[in-house]
N, C-alpha and C positions, 0 to 999 in steps of 0.2 A: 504493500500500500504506500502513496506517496502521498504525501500531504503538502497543499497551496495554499497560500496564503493572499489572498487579493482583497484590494482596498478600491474604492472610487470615491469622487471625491467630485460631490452634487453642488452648486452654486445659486442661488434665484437672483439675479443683480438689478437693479434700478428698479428696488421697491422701495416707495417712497412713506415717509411717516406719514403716520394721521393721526396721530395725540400728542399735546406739547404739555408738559406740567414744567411751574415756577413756584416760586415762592417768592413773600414780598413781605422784608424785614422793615421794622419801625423802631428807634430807641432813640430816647431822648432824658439829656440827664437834667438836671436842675437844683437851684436851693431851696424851691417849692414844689412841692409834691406833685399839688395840683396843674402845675405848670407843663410837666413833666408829663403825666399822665394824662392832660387832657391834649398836649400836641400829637401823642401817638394813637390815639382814640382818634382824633380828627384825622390823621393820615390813612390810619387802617378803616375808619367809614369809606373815605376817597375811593382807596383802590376797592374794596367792596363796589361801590356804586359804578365805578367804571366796568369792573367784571363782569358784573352782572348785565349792564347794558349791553354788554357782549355777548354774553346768553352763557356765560356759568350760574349753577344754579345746585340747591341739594348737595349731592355728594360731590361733586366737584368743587365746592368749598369747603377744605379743611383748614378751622382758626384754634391756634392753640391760647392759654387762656394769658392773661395779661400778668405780666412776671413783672418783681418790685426790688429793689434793693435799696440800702440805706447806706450812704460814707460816714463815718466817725472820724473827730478827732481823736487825740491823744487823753483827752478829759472826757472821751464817750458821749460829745455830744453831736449829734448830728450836723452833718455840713452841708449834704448833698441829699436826692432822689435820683433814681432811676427807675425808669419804666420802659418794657420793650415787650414789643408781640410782632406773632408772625402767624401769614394766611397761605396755604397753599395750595394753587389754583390749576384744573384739570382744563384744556382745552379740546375739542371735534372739532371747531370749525378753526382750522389754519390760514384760511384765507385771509382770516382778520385781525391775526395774532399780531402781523408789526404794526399796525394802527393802535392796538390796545397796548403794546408794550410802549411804544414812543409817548403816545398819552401819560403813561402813568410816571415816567421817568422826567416826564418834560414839567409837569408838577412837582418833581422830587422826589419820589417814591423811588427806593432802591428795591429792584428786582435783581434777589441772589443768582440763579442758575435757570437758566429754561433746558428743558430732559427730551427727550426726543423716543417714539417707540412708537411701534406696530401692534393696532389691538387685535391683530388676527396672527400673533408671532406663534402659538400654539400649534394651529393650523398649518400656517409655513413650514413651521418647524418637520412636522407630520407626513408631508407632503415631498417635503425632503430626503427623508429619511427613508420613504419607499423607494425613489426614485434611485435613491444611493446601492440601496440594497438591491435591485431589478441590476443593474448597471456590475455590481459585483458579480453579479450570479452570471451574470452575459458572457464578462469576461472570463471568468472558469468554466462554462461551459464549452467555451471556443476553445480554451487548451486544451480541455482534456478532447474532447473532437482530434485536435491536432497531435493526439496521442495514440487516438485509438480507443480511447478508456473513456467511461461515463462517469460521470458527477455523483459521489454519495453522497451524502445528507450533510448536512453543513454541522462540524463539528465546535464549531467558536466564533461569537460572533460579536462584536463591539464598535460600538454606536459612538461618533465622536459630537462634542458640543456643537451645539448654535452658536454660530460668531454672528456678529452683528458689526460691521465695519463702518464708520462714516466720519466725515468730518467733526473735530473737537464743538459739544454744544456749545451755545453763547454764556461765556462767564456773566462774572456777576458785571451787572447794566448799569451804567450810570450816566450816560451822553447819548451818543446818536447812536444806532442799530447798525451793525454790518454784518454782509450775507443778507442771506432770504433763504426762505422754505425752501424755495423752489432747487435751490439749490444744494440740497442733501439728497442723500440715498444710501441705502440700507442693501447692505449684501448678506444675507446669511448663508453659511455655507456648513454641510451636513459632511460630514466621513464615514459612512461604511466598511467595516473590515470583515471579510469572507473567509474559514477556512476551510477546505472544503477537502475530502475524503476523495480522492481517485483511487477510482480499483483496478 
């Protein structure tokens, strides 16, 4: 018995994202509390109300809750406040994500990280991973033909990750936008390894 080993190695290229998530940081320190607290309340409504006229809505706004801190001096008495919160926002429609990102940065709204991903990557993934293994099985069957010898049953078989390749997403925002959607793609690429029993 002779044992092969074959691999293929499946590609899907220029699938493009269609969900963008951000997050949008607010903190402000002060020697009054209220000062403090109600600039970052005012900020965090803002990008809310912009988001939403966007059409986030539900689960596509997660807000975590408003965090406090206090400076002392050296006699323990308070010198300072700080208050800081952060919303983090699920986008479907891309079309309108650089109008809503430019908006909210050109008020001051610092937008940390926008994320880039495919909601059907499961799928892909799935779809890949047949394709990989059909493609293995092609090419051991061709040799062993070229032997003489038929294909046993595939004795080991391992499944390589989903890569997802594309350009670095947009750090953290604080001026003008560069890039566009339009201008990403997403490759993910599957590895099938076949071994396969010729007798």
């Amino acid at each position: 018995r002779y044992y092969s080993d074959w691999s293929s190695d499946v590609c899907a290229s220029d699938l493009m994202p269609d969900v963008a998530t951000f997050t949008v940081s607010e903190y402000r320190q002060d020697k009054q509390a209220s000062v403090a607290r109600d600039s970052v309340l005012f900020y965090i409504e803002r990008a809310l109300a912009i988001c939403r006229r966007y059409g986030a809505s539900g689960a596509d706004i997660k807000t975590d809750g408003l965090k406090s801190k206090r400076g002392l001096n050296r006699r323990g008495a308070v010198i300072w406040y700080s208050f800081n919160q952060s919303v983090t926002f699920t986008f479907r429609n891309l079309a309108s994500l650089r109008k809503e990102v430019t908006e909210l940065v050109t008020i001051g709204i610092e937008v940390d990280q926008v994320r880039w991903r495919i909601s059907e990557e499961g799928q892909i993934k799935r779809k890949l991973a047949e394709r990989a293994m059909d493609v293995a099985r092609e090419q051991a069957q061709l040799l062993a033909a070229l032997l003489g010898q038929r294909l046993g049953p595939a004795v080991k078989i391992t499944d390589g990750s989903l890569e997802t390749l594309s350009p670095s997403p947009w750090g953290r925002i604080k001026g003008n936008l560069t890039g566009a959607v339009s201008e990403l793609s997403f490759s993910p690429r599957v590895t099938a390894r076949l071994m396969t029993d010729i007798k």
